[in-house]
PABAMI-339310 format. One line per field, with one value per residue: residue number from 1; chain; x negated, y negated, z of N, C-alpha, C in turn. Coordinates in steps of 0.2 Angstrom, whole numbers, plus 5000, padded with zeros to 4 digits. Each point is the difference from the previous one (the first is absolute). Layout:
residues N
i NUM|...
ch A|...
n.x X|...
n.y Y|...
n.z Z|...
ca.x X|...
ca.y Y|...
ca.z Z|...
c.x X|...
c.y Y|...
c.z Z|...
This chain:
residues 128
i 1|2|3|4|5|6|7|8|9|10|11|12|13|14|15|16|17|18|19|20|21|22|23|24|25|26|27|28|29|30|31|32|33|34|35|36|37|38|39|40|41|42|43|44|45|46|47|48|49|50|51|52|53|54|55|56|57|58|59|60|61|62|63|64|65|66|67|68|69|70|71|72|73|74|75|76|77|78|79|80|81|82|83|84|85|86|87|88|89|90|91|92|93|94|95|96|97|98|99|100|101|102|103|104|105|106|107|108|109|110|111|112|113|114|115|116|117|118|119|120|121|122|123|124|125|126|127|128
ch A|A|A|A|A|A|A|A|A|A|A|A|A|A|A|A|A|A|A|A|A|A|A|A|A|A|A|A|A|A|A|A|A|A|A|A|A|A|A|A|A|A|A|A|A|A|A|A|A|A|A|A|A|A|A|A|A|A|A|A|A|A|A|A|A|A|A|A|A|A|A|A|A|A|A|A|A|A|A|A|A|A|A|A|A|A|A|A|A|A|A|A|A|A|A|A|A|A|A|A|A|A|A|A|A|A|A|A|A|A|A|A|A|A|A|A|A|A|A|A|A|A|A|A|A|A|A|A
n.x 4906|5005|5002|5003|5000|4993|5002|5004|4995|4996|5002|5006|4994|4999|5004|4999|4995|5000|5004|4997|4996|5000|5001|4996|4996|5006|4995|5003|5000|5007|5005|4996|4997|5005|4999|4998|4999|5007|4999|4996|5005|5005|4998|4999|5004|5003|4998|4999|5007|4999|4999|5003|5000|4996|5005|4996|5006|5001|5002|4997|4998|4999|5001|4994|4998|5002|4998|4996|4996|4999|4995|4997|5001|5006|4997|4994|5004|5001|5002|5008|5003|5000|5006|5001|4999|5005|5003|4999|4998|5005|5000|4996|5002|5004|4996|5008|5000|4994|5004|5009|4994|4995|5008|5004|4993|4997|5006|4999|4995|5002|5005|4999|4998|5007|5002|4996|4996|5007|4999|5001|4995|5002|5003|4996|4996|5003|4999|4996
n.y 5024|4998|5007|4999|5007|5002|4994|5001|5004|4997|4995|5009|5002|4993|5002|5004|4997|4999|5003|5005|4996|4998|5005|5002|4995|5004|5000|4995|5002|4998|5005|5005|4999|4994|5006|4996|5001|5002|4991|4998|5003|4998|4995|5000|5002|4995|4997|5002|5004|4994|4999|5003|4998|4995|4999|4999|5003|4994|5001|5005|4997|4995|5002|5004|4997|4997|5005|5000|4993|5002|5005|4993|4999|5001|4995|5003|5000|4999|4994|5002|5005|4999|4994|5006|5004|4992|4999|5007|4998|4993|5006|5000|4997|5001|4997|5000|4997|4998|5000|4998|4996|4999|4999|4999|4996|5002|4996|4998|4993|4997|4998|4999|4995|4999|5004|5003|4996|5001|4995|4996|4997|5002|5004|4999|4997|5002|5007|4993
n.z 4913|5004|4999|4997|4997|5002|4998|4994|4999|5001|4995|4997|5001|4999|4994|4999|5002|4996|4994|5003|5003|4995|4997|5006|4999|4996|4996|4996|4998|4994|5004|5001|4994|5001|5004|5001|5006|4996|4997|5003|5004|4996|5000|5008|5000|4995|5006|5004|4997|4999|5006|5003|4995|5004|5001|4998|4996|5002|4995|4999|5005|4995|4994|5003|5001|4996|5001|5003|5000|4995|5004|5006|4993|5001|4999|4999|4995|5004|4999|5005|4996|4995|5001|5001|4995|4998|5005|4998|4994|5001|5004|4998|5002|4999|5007|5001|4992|5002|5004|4997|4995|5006|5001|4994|4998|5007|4995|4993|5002|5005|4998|4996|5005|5003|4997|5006|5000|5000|4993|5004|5000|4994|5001|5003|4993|4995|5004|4998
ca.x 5008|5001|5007|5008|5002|4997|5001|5010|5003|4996|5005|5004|4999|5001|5005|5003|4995|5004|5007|5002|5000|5006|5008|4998|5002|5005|4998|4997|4991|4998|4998|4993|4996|4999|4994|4992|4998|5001|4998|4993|5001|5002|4994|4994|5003|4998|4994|5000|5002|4998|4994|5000|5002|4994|5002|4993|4999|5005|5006|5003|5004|5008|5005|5005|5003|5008|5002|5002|5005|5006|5006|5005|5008|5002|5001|4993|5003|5004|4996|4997|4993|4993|4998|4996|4994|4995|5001|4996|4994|5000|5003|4994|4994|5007|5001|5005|4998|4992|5002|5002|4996|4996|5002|5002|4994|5001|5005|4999|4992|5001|5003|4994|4995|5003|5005|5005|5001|5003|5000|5007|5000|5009|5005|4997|5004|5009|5004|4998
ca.y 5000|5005|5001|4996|5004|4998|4994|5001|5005|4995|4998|5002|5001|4995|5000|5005|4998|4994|5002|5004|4995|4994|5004|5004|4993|4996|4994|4999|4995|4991|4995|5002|4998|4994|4998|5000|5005|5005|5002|5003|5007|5003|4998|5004|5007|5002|4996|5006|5004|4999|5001|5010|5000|4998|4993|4996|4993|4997|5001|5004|4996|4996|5005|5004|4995|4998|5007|5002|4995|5000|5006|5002|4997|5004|4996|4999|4994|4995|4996|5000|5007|4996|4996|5000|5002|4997|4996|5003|4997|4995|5000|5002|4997|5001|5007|5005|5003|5004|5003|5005|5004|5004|5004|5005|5006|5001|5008|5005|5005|5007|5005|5003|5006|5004|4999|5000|4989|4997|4993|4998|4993|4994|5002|4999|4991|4999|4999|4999
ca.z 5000|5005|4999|5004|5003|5005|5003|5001|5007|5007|5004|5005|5007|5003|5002|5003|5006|5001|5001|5007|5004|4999|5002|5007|5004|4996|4996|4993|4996|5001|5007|5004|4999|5003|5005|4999|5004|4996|4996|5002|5002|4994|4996|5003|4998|4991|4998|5003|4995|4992|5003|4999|4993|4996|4994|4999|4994|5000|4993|5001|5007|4999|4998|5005|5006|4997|4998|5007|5000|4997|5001|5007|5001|4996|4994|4999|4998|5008|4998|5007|5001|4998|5004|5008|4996|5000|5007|5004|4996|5003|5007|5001|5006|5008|5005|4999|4996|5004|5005|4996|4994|5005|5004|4997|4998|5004|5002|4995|5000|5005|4995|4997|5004|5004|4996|5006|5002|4995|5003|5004|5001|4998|5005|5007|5000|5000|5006|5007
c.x 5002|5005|5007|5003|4998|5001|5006|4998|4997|5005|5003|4999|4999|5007|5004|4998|5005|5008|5002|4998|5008|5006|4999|5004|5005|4999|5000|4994|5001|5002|4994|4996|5001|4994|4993|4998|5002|4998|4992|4999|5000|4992|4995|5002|4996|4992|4995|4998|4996|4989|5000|5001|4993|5001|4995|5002|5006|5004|5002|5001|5005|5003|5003|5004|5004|5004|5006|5007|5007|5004|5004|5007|5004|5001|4995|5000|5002|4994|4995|4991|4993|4999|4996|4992|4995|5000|4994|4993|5000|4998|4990|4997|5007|4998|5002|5000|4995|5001|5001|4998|4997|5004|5001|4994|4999|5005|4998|4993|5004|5005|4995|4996|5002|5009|5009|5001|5003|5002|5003|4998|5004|5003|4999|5002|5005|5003|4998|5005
c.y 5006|5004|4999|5006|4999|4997|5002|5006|4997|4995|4999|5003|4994|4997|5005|5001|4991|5000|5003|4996|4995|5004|5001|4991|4997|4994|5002|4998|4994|4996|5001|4995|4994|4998|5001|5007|5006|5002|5001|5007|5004|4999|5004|5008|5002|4999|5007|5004|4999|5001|5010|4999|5001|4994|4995|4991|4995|5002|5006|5000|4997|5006|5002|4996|4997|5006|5001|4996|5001|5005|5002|4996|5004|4998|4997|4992|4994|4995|4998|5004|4994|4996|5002|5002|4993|4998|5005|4996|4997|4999|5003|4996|4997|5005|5003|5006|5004|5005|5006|5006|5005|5006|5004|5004|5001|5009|5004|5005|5006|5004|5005|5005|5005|5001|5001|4994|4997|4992|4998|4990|4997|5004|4996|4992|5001|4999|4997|4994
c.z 5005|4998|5001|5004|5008|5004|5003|5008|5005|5001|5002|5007|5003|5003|5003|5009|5003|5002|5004|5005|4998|5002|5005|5002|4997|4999|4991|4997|5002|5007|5003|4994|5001|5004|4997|5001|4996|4993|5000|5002|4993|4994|5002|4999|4994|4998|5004|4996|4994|5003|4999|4994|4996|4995|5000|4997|5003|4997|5007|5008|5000|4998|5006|5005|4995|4996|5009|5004|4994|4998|5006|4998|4994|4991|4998|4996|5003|5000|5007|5002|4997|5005|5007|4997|5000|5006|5003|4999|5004|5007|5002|5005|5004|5005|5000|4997|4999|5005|4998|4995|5005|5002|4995|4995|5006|5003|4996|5001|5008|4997|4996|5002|5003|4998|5005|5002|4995|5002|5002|5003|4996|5003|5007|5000|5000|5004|5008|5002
């Protein structure tokens, strides 16, 4: 069993990686994550993250990846929030969505490695 605490602070680095990309492109969560493309960025982000983690167990993969997803909205609540959590499940063999997952684990491993490379691929779709 992974600690919630833990979990609760990786996530928010996910989202915190995520939000400052969406306000830089004045976008909301739930317009941007309409697109495939965003919500695989967003999933590859948490999924990443849940990888520096060591997270080994599925449970605690999912956790963190619907932890993350349901903290980019102000109302963790928001029925809308869940529903992208499962759309993201759903969307697993959508290219777009493949594309997207790549770019945003991608940011976070060069992030990581170099903390001056801060992410910027969803900012870079958004505004194309």
């Amino acid at each position: 069993m992974v600690d919630a605490d833990r979990l609760g602070k990786t996530a928010s680095i996910g989202q915190d990686l995520i939000t400052t990309q969406l306000t830089m492109a004045m976008q909301t969560p739930s317009q941007a994550l309409e697109s495939g493309w965003v919500l695989g960025y967003c999933f590859g982000v948490f999924d990443a993250l849940a990888q520096e983690a060591e997270l080994d167990d599925d449970d605690g993969v999912f956790s963190l990846i619907t932890l993350g997803f349901l903290g980019l909205f102000a109302d963790p609540a928001d029925p809308e929030a869940a529903m992208f959590v499962r759309r993201s499940l759903d969307y697993q063999d959508n290219p777009r969505f493949q594309e997207g997952a790549a770019a945003g684990g991608g940011d976070v491993f060069v992030w990581i490695a170099d903390r001056a490379k801060a992410p910027k691929a969803l900012f870079e779709q958004l505004n194309r």
